[in-house]
C-alpha positions in Angstrom: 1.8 -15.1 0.0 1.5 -12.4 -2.5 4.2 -9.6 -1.8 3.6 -6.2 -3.4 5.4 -2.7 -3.5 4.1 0.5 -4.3 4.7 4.2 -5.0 1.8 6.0 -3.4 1.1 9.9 -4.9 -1.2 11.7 -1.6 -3.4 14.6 -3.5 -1.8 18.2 -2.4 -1.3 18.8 1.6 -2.1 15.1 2.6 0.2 13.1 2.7 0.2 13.2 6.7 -3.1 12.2 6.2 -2.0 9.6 3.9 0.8 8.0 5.9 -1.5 7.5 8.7 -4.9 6.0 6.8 -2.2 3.2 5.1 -0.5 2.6 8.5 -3.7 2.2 10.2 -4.9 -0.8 7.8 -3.6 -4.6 8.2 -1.0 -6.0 5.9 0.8 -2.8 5.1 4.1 -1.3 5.3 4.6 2.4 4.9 7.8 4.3 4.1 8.0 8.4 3.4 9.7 9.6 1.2 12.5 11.7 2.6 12.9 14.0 -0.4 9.3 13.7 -2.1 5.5 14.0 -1.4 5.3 10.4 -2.2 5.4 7.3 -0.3 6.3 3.8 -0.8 3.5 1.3 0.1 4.9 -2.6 0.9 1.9 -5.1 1.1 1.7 -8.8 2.4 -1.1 -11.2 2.6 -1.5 -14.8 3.3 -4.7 -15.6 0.3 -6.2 -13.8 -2.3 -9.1 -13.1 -0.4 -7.1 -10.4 1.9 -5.8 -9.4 -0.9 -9.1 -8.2 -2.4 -9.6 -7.0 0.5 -6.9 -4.4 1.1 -7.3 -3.4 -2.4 -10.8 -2.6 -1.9 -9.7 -0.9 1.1 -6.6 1.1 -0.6 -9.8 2.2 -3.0 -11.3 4.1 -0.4 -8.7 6.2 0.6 -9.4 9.9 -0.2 -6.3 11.1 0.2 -4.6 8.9 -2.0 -4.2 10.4 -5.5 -2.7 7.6 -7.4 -1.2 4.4 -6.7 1.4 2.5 -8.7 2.4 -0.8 -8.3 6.6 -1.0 -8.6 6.4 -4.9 -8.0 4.5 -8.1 -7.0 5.9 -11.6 -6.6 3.9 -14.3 -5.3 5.8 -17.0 -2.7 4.7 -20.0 -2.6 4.4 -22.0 0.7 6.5 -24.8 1.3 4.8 -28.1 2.2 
């Protein structure tokens, strides 16, 4: 299951707006920034096809600005 972390830049003035279009989609964990207009975006997803998914998804976001991945590990199941 891939495992991803993200810092997530919200264009001027949204990142309310932000915080609540990434909570709202499946397989995503969001945490604000106390100190910054930032957030940090943790995604999890059982196959590659959710994955392409949310990223298509993430893509559509108008209030995001920029998105940059801090880390990605993939786990592999155990039989």
């Amino acid at each position: 299951m891939p495992i991803k972390s993200y810092l997530a830049h919200p264009h001027d003035g949204k990142k309310e707006e932000l915080i609540q279009a990434l909570s709202n989609l499946n397989h995503c964990d969001v945490i604000p920034a106390e100190n910054k207009d930032v957030l940090v975006l943790i995604t999890e997803t059982e196959t590659k096809a959710e994955e392409d998914i949310l990223k298509q998804k993430l893509e559509t976001i108008s209030s995001l600005k920029l998105l940059a991945m801090v880390s990605g590990f993939n786990t592999p199941k155990k039989n």
